[in-house]
C-alpha positions as CSV (number, residue, x, y, z in Angstrom):
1,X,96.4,98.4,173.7
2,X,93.1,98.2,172.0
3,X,92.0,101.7,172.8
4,X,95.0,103.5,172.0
5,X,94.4,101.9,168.5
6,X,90.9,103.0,169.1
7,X,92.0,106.5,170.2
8,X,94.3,106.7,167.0
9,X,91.9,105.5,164.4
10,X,89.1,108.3,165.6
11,X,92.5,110.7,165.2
12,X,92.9,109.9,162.0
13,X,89.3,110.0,161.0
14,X,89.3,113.6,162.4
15,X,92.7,114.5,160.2
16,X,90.7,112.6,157.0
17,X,87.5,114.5,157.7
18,X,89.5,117.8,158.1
19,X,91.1,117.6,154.6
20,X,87.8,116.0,152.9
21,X,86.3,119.6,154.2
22,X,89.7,121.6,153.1
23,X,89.4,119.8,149.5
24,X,85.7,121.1,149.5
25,X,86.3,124.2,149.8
26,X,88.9,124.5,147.9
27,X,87.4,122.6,145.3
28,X,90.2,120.3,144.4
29,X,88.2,117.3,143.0
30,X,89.5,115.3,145.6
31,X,87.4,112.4,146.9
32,X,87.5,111.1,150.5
33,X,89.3,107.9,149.3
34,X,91.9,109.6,147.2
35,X,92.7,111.9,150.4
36,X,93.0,109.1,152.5
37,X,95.7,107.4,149.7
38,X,97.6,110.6,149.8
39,X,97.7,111.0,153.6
40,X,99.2,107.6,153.5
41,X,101.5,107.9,151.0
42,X,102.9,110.8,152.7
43,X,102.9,109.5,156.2
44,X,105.1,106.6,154.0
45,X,107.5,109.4,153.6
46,X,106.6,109.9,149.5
47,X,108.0,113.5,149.2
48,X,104.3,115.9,148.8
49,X,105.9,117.9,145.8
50,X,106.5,115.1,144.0
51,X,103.5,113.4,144.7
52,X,101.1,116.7,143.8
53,X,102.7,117.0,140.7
54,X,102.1,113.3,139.6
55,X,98.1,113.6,140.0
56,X,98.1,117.0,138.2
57,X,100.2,114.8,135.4
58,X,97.4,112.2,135.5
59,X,94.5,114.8,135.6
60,X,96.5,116.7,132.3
61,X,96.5,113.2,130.9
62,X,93.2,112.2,131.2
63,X,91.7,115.4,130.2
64,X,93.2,115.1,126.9
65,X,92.3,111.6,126.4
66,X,89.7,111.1,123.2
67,X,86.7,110.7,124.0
68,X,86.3,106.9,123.2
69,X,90.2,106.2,125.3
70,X,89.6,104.6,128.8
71,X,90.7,107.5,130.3
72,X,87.2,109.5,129.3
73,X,85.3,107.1,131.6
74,X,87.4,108.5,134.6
75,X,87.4,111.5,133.8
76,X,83.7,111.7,133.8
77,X,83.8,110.4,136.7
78,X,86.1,112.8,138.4
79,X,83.8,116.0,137.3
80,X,80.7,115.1,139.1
């Protein structure tokens, strides 16, 4: 049993890895650790739609945050 779990683990490396390089190129702003939350919030059945829309909600948000609100230091964060 262990290395099927082993066998499925380097799968889903490979899947991460593919959409790490997919959000590169396509410049999304995407980091490897938000991808990998995504994936599994989808593989939890979290409709993609829905869940797409919400980070572009939270990216609107925190754009327009003042500069002094907690949401500047992520921001910052996100654009380097």
């Amino acid at each position: 049993m262990a290395s099927s779990d082993a066998v499925l683990h380097a799968e889903d490396a490979q899947v991460v890895d593919a959409l790490d390089e997919m959000s590169r190129l396509l410049n999304t702003g995407l980091d490897r650790r938000s991808i990998e939350l995504i994936l599994a919030l989808c593989e939890a059945g979290v409709n993609a739609d829905a869940l797409a829309a919400a980070i572009n909600e939270i990216r609107e948000q925190a754009s327009a945050a003042p500069a002094g609100h907690p949401g500047a230091a992520a921001r910052s964060g996100r654009e380097r």
